[in-house]
N, C-alpha and C positions, 0 to 999 in steps of 0.2 A: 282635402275636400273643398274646402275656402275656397282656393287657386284655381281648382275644378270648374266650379259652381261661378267665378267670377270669367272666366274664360269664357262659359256657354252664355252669360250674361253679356261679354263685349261679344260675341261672336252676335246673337239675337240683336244686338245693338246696331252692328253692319246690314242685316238683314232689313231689320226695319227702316232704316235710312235709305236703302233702295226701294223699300217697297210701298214707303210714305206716298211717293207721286204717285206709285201705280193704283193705289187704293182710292184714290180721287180723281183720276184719269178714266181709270176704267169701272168705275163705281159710274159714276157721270157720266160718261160721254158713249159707252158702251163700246170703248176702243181696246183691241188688243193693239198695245205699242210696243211693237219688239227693237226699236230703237232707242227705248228707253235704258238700255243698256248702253248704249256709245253715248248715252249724255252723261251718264257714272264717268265713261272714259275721256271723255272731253273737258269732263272736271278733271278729271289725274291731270288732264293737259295743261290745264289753264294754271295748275301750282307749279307742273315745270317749266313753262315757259314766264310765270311771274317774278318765280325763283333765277330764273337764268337770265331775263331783262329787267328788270326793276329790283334784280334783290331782294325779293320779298318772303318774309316766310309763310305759313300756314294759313296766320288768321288775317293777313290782307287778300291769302288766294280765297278764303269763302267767302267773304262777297263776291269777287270779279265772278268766281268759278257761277254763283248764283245768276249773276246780269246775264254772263255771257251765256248758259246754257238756257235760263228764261227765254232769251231775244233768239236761239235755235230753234227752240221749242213752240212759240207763238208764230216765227218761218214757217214752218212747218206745218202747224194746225191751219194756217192759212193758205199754202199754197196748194197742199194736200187731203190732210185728214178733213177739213171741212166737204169737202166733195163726196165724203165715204161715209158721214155718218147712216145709221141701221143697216150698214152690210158688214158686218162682221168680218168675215174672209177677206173680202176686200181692202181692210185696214192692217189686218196682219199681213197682207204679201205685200203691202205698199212700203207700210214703214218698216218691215223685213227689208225689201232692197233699199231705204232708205241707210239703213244701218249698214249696209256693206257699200255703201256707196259714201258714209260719213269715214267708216276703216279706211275703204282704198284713198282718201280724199288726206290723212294723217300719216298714211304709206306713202304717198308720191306730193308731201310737203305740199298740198293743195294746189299741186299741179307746176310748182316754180322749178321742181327738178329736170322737166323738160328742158327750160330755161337757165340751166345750169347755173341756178339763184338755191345754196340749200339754206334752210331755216335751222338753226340750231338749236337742237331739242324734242325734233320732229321726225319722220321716221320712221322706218320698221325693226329700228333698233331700241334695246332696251334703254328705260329712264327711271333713275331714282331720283325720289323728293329727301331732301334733309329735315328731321325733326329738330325742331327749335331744343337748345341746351334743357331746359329746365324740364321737357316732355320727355326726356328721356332715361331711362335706369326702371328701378321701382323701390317703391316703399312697400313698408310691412305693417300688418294689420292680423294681430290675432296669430302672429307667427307664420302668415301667408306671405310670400312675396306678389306685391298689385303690379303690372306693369301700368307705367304712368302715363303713356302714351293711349292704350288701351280704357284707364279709365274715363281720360279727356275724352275717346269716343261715346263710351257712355252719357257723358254729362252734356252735348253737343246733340248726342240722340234724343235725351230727355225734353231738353232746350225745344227742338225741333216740332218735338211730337205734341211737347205744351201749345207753342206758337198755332202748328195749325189744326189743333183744336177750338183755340182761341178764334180764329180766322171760321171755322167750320159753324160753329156755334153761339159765338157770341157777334158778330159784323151778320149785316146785309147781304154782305155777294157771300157768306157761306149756307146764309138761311136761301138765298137763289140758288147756291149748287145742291142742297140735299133735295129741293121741291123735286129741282132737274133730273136729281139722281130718283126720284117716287114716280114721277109722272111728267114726263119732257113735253106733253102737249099742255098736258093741264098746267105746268109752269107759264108755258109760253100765250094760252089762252089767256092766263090771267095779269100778262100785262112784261115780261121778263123775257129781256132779249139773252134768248138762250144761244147765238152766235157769238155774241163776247162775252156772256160767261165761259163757254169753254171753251174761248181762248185764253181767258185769262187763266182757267184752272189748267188746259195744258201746261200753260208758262213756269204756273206756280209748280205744277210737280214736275217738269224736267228741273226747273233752279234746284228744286230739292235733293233731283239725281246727280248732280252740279256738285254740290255742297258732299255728297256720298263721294265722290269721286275725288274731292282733296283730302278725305278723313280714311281710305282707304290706300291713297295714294301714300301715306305714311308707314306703311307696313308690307307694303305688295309693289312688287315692281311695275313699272306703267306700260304697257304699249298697249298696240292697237286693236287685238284681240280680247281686252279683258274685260268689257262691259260684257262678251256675248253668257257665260256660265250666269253672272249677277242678274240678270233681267228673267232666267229661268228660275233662280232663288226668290227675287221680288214675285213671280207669279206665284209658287210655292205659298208664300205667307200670306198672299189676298186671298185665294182659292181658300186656304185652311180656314182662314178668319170670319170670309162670308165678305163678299163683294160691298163696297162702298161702306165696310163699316171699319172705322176707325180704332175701336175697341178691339175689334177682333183682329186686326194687323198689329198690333201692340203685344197683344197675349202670345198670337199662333207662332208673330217672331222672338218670343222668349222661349216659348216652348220648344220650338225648333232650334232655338239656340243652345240651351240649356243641354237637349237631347244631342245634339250635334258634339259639344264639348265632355257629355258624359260618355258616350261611347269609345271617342275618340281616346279618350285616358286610356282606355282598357283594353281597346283593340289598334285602330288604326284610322286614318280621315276616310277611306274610300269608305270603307263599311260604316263607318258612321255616318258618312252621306249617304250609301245604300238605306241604312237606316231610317233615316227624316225622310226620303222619297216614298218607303215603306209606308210609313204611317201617314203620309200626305193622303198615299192612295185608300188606305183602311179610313181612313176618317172623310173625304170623299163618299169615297161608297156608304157610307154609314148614313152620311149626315150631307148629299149634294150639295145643299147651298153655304156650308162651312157652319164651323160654331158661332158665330153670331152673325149668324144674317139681320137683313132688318127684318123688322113683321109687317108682310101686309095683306091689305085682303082680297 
């Protein structure tokens, strides 16, 4: 049951690692970003190609994976999503084709294949990342075997979810992004350039999908389709949780995680994602605005 119980706990850990940006992206800015899944994939990128030019393992790809996905992401809020804010539809079909337009861009080696220039590591072919020696095997607790790899994701989640709380609550541009998130005029009325806060807060959650993308890449082989399933999991756990709140992406991805890895013992993955999709929808219906929305009047 340990082994059980710590599985649904890394699995909730992945989730919430994806779904950290999305909770402060679209808590804020009122953006659906379905692109936010090829910044997960663009991290996996950034550890295969650190790993294959620089030598480098894990913990020097999350920061790059963070810079490099931050400076896509803040691209992006600026060339695009800034144009789109309050039309809703409008942000999801944009950066929907932005994301197959980031795929096809990782498929044809950002275009050098034409140019008979190929980039090693890039691709529509499969890529694995190496786990550094000491993250690998597992240790035993209580007679459970932990995988050690797995725990590291936890402890990186924790890490994570600390940091932008810290940032959300205790700094200045977090008490600017919650005003933004209660009332984007009356922020902006009363003095808060609401155009570079949510650039900056794009920035900060694509890094964060960035950083999801090297802690993933560890375990899951990389190509170019794999942020698209992840970016429907990150909305999954904001939706459950109640939009823009932080509290409730912490809880709905344990819960869902938890649920995820206890099914799965007993029956199988499909039906156990059948499952969490299940109960996404009953709790939904029960409860539209998720279990902890914010209160307002």
């Amino acid at each position: 049951m340990l082994e059980v119980l710590f599985i649904g706990l890394s699995l909730g850990s992945v989730l919430l690692l994806v779904a950290l940006g999305l909770a402060i992206t679209y808590g804020a800015m009122g953006v659906i970003n379905m692109a936010h899944g090829e910044m997960v994939m663009v991290g996996a990128y950034v550890t295969v190609l650190s790993g294959i030019w620089l030598g480098a393992n894990i913990f020097v790809a999350i920061p790059l994976a963070f810079i490099v996905t931050a400076l896509l992401g803040l691209l992006i809020e600026k060339l695009v999503v800034r144009k789109l804010y309050g039309r809703l539809l409008d942000t999801l079909l944009a950066t929907w084709g932005i994301a197959i337009l980031i795929q096809q861009a990782v498929r044809l080696e950002f275009g050098l294949s034409f140019f008979g220039i190929h980039i090693e590591g890039l691709g529509p072919g499969l890529q694995n990342v190496a786990v550094p020696e000491f993250l690998q095997g597992a240790f035993s607790i209580g007679g459970a075997e932990i995988n050690r790899y797995r725990a590291f994701i936890i402890l990186v989640t924790a890490i994570l979810a600390l940091l932008t709380w810290l940032i959300m609550y205790r700094t200045a541009i977090g008490t600017q992004v919650r005003a933004i998130i209660r009332n984007p005029k009356m922020a902006a009325a009363c003095g808060i350039d609401v155009e570079r806060v949510n650039a900056l807060t794009f920035a900060f959650g694509s890094g964060l999908a960035g950083i999801a993308g090297v802690m993933v890449s560890g375990f899951k082989t990389v190509f170019p389709d794999m942020g698209t399933p992840m970016v429907v999991d990150g909305f999954l756990v904001v939706v459950m949780g109640g939009v823009g709140s932080l509290l409730g992406s912490v809880f709905s991805a344990g819960i869902l995680g938890e649920i995820n890895g206890l099914v799965a013992s007993v029956t199988n993955d499909i039906l156990a994602r059948a499952v969490v999709f299940g109960i996404v929808i009953a709790i939904i219906i029960l409860k539209p605005k998720g279990l902890f929305a914010l209160k307002g009047r």
